[in-house]
Each structure stands twice: as C-alpha cells, then as structure tokens.
C-alpha positions in Angstrom: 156.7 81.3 146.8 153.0 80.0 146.3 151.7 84.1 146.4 154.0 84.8 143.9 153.0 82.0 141.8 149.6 82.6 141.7 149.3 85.8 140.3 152.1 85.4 137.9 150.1 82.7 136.5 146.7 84.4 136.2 148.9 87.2 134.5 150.3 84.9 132.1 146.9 83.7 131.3 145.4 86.8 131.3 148.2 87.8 128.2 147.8 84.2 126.5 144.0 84.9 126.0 144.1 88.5 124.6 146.8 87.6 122.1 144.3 84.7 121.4 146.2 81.6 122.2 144.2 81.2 125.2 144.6 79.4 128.4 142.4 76.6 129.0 138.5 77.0 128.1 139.1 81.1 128.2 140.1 81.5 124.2 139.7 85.1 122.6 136.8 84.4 120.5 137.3 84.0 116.8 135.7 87.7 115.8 139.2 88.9 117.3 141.2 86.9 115.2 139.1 87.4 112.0 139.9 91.3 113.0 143.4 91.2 113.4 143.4 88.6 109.8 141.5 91.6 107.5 143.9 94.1 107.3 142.1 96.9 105.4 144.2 98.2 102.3 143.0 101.9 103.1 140.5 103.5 105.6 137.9 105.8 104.7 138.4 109.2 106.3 142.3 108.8 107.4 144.0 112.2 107.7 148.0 111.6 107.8 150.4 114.5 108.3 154.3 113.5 108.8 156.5 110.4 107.7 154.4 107.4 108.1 152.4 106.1 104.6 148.9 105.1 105.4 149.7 101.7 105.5 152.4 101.8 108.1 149.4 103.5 109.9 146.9 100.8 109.7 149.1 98.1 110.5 149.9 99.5 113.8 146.3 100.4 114.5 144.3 96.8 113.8 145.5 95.5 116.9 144.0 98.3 119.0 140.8 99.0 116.3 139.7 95.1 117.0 140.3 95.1 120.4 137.7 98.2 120.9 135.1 96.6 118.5 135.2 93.7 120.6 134.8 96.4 123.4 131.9 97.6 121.3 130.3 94.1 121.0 130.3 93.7 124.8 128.6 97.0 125.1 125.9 95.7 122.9 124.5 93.4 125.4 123.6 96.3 127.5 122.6 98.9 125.5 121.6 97.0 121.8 121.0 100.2 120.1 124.4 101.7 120.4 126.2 103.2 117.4 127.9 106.5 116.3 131.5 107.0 115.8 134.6 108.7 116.4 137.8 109.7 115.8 140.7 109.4 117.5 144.2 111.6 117.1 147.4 110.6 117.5 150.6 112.1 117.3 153.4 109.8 116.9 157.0 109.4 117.2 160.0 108.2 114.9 160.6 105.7 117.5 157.3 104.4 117.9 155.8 106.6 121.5 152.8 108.0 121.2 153.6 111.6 122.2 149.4 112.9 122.6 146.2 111.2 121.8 142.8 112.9 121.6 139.3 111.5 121.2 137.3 114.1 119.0 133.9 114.2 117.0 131.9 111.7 119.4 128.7 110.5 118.1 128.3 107.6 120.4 126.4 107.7 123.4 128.2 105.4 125.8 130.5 106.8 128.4 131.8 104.1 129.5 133.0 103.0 125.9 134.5 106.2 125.5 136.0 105.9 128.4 137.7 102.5 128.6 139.0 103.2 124.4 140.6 106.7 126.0 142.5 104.4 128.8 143.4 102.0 126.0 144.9 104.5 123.7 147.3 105.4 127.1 149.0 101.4 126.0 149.3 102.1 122.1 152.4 102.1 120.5 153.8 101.9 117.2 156.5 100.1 115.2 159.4 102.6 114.5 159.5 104.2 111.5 161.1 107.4 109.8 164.2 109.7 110.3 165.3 110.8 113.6 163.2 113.4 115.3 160.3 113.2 113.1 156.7 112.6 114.3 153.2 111.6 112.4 150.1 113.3 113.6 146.9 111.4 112.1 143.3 111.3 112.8 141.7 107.8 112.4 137.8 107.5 112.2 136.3 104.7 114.0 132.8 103.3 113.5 130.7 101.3 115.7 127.4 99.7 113.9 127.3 101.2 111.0 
C-alpha cells in the first residue's frame, strides 16, 4: 500500500501545481495565472478554416499558449538571447480530438523548445463544438520575445 501511495501523491501534486493551486511551497508562479486571466479578444495572424469562430479558438488555446511561454521563460535562463516564432497547425475535430498538428515557419533557434512544445501539442484538446463530422484546421502564430 505505501508504494502505491507514494507516487499517487507526487502525481496529485504534480497536477495541483500546474493547474496553479499548488501543493505546499511548489505554487505555479503568478506569470501563469496572469496568462491564463488575459484572454486576448483576437490574435494577430490567426488563419481559421471550418466551424469554430476565432474565439472558440483562443479560448481553447491560452491554456497551452501560457504553458509554452512559461516554457520559453525557463529557456531564457540558458540561452538569454532567444526569440523568433512560430506557428503551429492544428486540425480539429467536432468533438474536440485533435486529428494532426504541425509546427511550421520556425524562427527560433532552440531545439529543445521546439521540441518539448511538439510533445505538448500530442495532450491538446479542445472543447466540442460544431455539427457532426465537421473539423476546423487553423494555423496559430506564436511569439517568443518580441
């Protein structure tokens, strides 16, 4: 019973500070939460094709946009002259799935960024939305220090 316990509890700790209640003196710091508070009314460059509005799109996508400028931030501290952008393309369902993803028109040099936002965009999914059988392809641009 005790092995079982202990990782279930680091687990539950582990989801109580990224959703920025926290667990003890490990607290999402309050950049995140100012992130997820200022949801933007329209982002610049946003390419939409299907049934979701634009601001379906955006609320789905602050969650994930903070949580890789906070990735960003981190990558700071080793490399303090990082910035560029990109743009990431999704193709969601009616139901919410994420049916393809795509990482295109990279200006930032930092692999391991790059890397770690293309495992994160494996986890996204969205709120349902639309008829049956439809889909939304979009391209959102992301920018890093600029």
């Amino acid at each position: 019973m005790k092995a079982l316990f202990k990782p279930t509890v680091f687990f539950l700790c582990l989801l109580l500070t990224t959703t920025g209640i926290g667990c003890g003196k490990d607290k999402a710091p309050a950049k995140a939460e100012d992130c997820l508070a200022q949801i933007p009314e329209s982002v610049d460059g946003l390419r939409i094709e299907g049934e979701r509005p634009e601001k379906n799109i955006i609320v789905n996508m602050v969650p994930f946009i903070c949580g890789i400028q906070d990735l960003y931030q981190k990558r700071l501290a080793e490399k303090p002259e990082l910035k560029g952008s990109l743009e990431l393309k999704i193709l969601v369902e009616f139901n919410g799935e994420i049916i393809s993803y795509a990482i295109d028109r990279v200006t930032i040099d930092d692999t391991v960024l790059v890397k770690e936002i293309k495992h994160r965009l494996g986890f996204l999914d969205f709120d349902p939305y639309g008829r049956f059988n439809t889909e939304t392809e979009f391209t959102y641009p992301v920018r890093f220090g600029n």
